[in-house]
C-alpha positions in Angstrom: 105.9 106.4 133.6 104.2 108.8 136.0 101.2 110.6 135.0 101.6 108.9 131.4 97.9 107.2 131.8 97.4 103.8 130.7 97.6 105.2 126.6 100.4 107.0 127.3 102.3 104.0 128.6 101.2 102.0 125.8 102.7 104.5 123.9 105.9 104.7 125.3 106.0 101.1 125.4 105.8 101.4 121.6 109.4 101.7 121.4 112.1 103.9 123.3 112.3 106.4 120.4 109.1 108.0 120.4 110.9 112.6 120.7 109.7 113.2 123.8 107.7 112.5 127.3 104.7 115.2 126.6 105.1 113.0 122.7 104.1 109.6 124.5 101.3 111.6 126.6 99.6 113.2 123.4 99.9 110.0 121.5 98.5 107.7 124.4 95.5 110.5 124.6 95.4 109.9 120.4 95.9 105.9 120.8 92.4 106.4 123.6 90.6 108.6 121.6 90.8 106.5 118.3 89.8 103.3 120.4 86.8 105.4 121.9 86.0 106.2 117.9 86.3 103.0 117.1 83.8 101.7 119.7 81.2 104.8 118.8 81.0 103.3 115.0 81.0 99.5 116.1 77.9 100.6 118.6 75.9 103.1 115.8 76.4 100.4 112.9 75.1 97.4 115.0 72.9 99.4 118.2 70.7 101.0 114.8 70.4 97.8 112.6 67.7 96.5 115.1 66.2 99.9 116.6 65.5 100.7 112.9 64.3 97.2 111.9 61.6 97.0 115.0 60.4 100.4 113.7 60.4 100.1 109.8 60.7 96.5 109.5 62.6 94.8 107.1 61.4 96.9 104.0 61.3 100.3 105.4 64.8 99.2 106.7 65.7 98.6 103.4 64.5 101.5 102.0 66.4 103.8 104.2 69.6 101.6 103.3 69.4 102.4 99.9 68.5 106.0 100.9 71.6 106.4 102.8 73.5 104.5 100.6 73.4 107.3 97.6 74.5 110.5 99.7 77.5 108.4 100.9 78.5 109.1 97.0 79.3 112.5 98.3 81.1 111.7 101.1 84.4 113.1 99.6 82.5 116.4 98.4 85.4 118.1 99.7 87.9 116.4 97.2 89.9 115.6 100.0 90.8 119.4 100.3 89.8 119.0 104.4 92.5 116.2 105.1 95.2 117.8 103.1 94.5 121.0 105.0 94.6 119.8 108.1 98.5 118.4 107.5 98.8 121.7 106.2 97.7 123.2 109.1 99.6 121.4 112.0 102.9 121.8 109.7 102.3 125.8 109.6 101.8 125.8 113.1 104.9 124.1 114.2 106.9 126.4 111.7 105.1 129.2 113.7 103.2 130.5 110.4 99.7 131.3 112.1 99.2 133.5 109.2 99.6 130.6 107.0 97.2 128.2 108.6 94.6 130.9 108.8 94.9 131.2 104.5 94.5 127.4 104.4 91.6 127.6 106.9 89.5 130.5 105.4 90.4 129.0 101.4 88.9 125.9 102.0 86.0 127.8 104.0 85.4 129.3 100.8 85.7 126.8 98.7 82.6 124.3 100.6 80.9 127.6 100.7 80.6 127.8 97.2 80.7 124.1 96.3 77.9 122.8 98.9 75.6 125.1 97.8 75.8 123.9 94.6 75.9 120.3 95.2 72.9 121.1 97.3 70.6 122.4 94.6 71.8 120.0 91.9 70.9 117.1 94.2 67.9 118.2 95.2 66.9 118.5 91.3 68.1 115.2 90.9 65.9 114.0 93.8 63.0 115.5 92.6 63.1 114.4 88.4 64.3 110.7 89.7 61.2 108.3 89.9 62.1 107.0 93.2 59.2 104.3 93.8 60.4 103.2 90.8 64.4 103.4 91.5 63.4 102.1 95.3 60.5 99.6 94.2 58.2 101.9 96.6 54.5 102.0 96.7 53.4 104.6 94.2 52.8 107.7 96.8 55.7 107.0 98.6 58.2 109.1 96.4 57.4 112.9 98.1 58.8 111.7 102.0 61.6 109.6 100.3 63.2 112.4 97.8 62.4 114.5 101.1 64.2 112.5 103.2 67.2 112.2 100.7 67.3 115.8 100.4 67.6 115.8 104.0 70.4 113.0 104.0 72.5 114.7 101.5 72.5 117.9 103.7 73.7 116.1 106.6 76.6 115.0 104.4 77.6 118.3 103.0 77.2 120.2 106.4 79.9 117.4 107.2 82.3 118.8 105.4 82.1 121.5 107.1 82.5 120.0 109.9 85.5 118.5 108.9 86.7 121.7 108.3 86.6 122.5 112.0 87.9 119.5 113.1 91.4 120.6 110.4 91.4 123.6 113.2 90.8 121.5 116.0 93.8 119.4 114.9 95.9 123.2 114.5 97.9 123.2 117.2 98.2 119.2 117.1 95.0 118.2 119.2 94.5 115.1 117.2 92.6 113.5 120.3 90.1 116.5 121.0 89.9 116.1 117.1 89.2 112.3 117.3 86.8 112.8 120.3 84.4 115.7 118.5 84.6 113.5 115.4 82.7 110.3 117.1 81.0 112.0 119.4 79.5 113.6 116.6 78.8 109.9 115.2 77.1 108.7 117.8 74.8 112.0 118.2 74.2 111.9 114.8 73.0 108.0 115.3 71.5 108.7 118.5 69.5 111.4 116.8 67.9 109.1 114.0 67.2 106.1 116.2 65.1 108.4 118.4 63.6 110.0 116.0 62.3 106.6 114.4 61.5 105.4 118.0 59.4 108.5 118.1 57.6 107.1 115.6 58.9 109.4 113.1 59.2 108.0 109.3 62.4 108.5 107.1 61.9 112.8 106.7 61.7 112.6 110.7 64.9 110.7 111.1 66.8 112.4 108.5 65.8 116.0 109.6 67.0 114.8 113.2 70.5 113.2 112.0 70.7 116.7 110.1 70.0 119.3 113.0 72.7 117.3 115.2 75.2 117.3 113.0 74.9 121.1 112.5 74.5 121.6 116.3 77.7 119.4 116.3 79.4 121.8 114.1 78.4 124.5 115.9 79.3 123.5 118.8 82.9 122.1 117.8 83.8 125.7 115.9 82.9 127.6 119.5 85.0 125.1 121.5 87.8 125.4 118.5 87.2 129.6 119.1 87.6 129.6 123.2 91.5 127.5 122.6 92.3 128.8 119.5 91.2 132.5 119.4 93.6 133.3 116.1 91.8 131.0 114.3 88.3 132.1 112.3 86.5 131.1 109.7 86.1 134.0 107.2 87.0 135.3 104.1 89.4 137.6 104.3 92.5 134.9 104.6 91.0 133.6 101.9 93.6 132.8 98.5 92.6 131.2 94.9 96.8 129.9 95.1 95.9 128.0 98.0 93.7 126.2 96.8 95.7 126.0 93.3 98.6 124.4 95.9 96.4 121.7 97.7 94.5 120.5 94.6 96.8 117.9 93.5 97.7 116.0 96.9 93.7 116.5 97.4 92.8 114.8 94.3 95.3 112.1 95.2 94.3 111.7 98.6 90.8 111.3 97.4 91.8 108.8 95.0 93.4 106.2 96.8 90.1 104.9 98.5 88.7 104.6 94.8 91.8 102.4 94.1 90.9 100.7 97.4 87.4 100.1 96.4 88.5 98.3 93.2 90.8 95.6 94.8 87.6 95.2 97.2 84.9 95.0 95.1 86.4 94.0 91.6 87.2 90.5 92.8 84.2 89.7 94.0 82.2 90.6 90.8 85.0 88.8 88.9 84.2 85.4 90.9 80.5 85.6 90.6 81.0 85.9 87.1 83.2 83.1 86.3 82.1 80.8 89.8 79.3 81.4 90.2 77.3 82.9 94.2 78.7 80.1 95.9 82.2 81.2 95.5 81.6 84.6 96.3 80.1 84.1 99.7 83.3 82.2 99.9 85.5 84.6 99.1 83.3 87.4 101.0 82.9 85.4 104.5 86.7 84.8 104.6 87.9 88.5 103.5 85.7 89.9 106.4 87.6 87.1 108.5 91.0 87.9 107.1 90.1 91.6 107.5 89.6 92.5 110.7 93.1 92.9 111.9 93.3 96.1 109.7 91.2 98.0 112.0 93.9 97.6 114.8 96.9 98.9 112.2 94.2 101.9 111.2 93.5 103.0 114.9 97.4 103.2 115.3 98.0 104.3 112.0 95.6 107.4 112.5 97.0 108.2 115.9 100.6 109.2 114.1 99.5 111.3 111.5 99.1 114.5 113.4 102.9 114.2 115.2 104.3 113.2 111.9 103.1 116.8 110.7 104.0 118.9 113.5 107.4 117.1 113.4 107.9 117.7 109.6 106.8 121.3 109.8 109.0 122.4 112.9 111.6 120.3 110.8 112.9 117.8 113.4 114.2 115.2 111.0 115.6 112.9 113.5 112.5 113.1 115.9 110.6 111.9 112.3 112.8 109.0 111.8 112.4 107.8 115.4 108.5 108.5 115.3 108.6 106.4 112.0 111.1 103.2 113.7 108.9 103.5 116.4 105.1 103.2 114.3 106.7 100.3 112.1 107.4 98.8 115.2 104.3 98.7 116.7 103.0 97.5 113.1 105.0 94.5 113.1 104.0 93.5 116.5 100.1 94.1 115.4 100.7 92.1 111.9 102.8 89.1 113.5 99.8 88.8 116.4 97.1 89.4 113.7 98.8 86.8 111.2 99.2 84.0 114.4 95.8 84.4 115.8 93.9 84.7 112.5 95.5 81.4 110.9 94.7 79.6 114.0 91.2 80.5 114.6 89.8 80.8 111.1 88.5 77.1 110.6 86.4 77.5 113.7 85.4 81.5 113.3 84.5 81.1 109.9 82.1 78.7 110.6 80.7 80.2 113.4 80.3 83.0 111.1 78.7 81.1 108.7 77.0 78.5 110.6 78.7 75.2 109.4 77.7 76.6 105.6 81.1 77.9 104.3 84.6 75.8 105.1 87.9 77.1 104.7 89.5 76.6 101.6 93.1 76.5 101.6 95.9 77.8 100.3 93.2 80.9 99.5 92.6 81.8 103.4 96.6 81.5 103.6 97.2 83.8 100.6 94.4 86.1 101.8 95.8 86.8 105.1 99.2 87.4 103.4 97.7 90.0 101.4 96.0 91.6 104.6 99.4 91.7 105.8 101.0 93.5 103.1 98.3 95.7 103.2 98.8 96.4 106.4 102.7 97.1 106.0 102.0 99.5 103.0 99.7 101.6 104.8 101.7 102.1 107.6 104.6 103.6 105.5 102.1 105.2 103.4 100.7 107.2 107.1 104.0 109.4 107.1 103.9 109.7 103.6 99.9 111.0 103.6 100.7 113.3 106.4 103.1 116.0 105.2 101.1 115.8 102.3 103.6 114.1 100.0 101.4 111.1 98.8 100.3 112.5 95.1 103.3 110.3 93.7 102.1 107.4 95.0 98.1 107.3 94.3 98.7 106.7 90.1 101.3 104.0 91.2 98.7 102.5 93.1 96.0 103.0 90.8 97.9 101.2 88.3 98.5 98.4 90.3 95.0 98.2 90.9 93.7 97.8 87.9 96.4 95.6 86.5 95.5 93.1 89.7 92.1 92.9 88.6 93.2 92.2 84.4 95.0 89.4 85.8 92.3 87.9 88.3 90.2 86.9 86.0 92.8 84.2 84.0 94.3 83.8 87.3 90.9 82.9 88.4 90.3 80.3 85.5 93.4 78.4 86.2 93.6 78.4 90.3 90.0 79.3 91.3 89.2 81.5 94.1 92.6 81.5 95.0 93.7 83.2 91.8 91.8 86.3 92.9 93.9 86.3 96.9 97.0 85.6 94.4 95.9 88.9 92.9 95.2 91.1 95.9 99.0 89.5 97.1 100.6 91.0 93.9 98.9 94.2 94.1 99.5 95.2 98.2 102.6 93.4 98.2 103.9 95.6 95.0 102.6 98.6 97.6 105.4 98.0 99.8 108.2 98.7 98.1 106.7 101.8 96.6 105.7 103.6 99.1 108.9 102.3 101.4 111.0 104.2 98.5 108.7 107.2 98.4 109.2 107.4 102.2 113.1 107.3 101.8 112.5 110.3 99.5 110.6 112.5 101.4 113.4 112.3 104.1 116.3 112.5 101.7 
């Protein structure tokens, strides 16, 4: 393997089609820098919960939860116009239309310039006519540093879109690992940058303001790195083109749509169950789907590190170098699932109640039919990942929605007659419907 590095060889390991030897060496640098991500949001989501809780204590912890929990409402701000451009962006690139990436660049510049100002205002009047103690159950006096602070947090959000922005140019001229580096270290600044602040024995405005000014020094700091390796790329005005933005809208909307769909199949059944069975069937049904989940966090990490090839492929139009990239991904799916699927059935009686401490057994044949539905969901996103990177995914998010939605009429008689299981049964339908679908939506894009 040579100078492959450990990544690399696991990537050329994948399978003997990957196109190239400098292929396996970018996508064993992706595979590292998506595990290094991966690691950075494990470490801020646990290392804050008890530097925060010392601090605050349990209510002040609570009210900065349900602080944070309302900007993350505008987490897709952007309307998924950053992801689709930065598809867009690689596929120019490899076609050798700099001039082209450059209009994508500066129109979605102009677009977050006019909507984050915007959505900056309107929140902030939101912020300030809501009766937070109230909304929060504060103490009356409270209200002025929380609608502060959430001003503060819903900055840090927008500014992040402009950040994402950056990281589209970052990804240009296919650097998906300096992409996926920038993008967590900018996680764990951001995190680092709270949790000091509250050690500092700042209160929420303190730890918001801090999260805010790293994430613009992170932007900052990521456009002059993206200017010093990519000096033909700027952000401005002047490239700027109301088409472009007519052109992206649609696999934008659809992109952003799919984690809505998502969100139903997640949080439907569970408000389904707790309707007709009552809490103790929901924790059931909770504890195990974190179980039966965690396998997808493997598939996402590889899933992730392909889109960026898949586009420059597509856009220098090496067909055959796609279809090996895509044998090769599926490959190392169906090594990840079959491991996933083996390990997870074994192990669940005894994780689940070390999760749960004795207090929730396994119920059976829903575990079984849960982890089947991880699986197809598993399957469908990794044909969905070439699909979602040359942009050719709108086609797919209504099929998806639909399926959705028609899951959740059937879980509740499904529910009535089976149980708990009837809602896995459900979920099985749904994802396992997903495969098929986006398997012939794949075959179309390379017809």
């Amino acid at each position: 393997m040579g100078r492959l590095g450990y990544w690399g060889k696991v990537a050329a390991m994948c399978g003997a089609g990957l196109p190239d030897r400098a292929a396996a060496a970018r996508l064993g640098r992706t595979l590292g820098a998506q595990s290094y991500a991966q690691i950075v949001t494990i470490a801020v989501q646990l290392g804050l919960v008890p530097v925060l809780l010392s601090v605050w204590g349990v209510r002040g912890y609570g009210t900065w939860l349900l602080l944070s929990a309302i900007p993350a409402y505008l987490s897709f701000s952007d309307l998924g116009f950053t992801f689709v451009a930065k598809n867009e962006m690689v596929m120019a690139v490899a076609r050798g239309q700099r001039d082209a990436a450059v209009a994508t660049f500066q129109s979605i510049f102009a677009l977050l310039c006019v909507g984050a100002p915007l959505l900056l205002v309107a929140s902030a009047i939101g912020a300030g006519s809501v009766d937070l103690p109230a909304l929060l159950s504060l103490k009356r006096g409270d209200g002025a540093a929380e609608q502060c602070a959430l001003v503060l947090l819903i900055g840090t959000v927008l500014v992040y879109q402009f950040f994402l922005l950056v990281c589209a140019g970052i990804r240009a001229e296919n650097r998906p690992a300096s992409e996926a580096m920038w993008a967590a270290s900018g996680r764990l600044a951001e995190g680092a940058a709270i949790g000091g602040a509250a050690l500092a024995g700042g209160g929420f405005v303190a730890a918001a303001a801090g999260g805010l000014a790293m994430r613009i020094a992170l932007t900052i700091g990521a456009y002059r790195w993206l200017r010093r390796r990519t000096a033909w790329l700027r952000l401005g005005f002047a490239a700027a083109r109301r088409g472009e933005i007519a052109r992206l809208w649609r696999p934008a909307i659809a992109y952003t749509a799919m984690p809505v769909a998502q969100a139903l199949l997640i949080q439907g059944p569970v408000l389904i169950v707790g309707a007709l069975l009552g809490p103790a069937s929901v924790v059931v049904l909770a504890t195990s789907r974190t179980l039966a989940r965690l396998g997808t966090a493997a598939t996402n990490m590889v899933n992730n590190s392909f889109v960026s090839e898949y586009s420059a492929l597509a856009g220098a139009g090496a067909a055959s170098a796609f279809d090996r990239l895509v044998r090769v991904q599926l490959g190392a799916t169906a090594a990840i699932v079959s491991g996933y699927a083996l390990v997870v059935l074994a192990t669940a009686p005894f994780a689940l109640g070390l999760l749960t401490h004795g207090r929730v057994a396994m119920a059976q044949p829903f575990f079984a039919l849960l982890v089947l539905s991880v699986v197809a969901e598993m399957l469908w996103s990794a044909l969905f990942t070439p699909i979602s990177a040359t942009n050719q995914h709108a086609a797919v998010t209504p099929i998806f929605i639909a399926l959705s939605g028609a899951a959740l009429l059937a879980t509740a008689p499904l529910i009535a007659h089976l149980g708990v299981s009837g809602a896995a049964i459900a979920l099985l339908a749904a994802h396992g419907a997903m495969i098929p679908v986006t398997w012939h939506r794949l075959r179309q894009t390379r017809a």
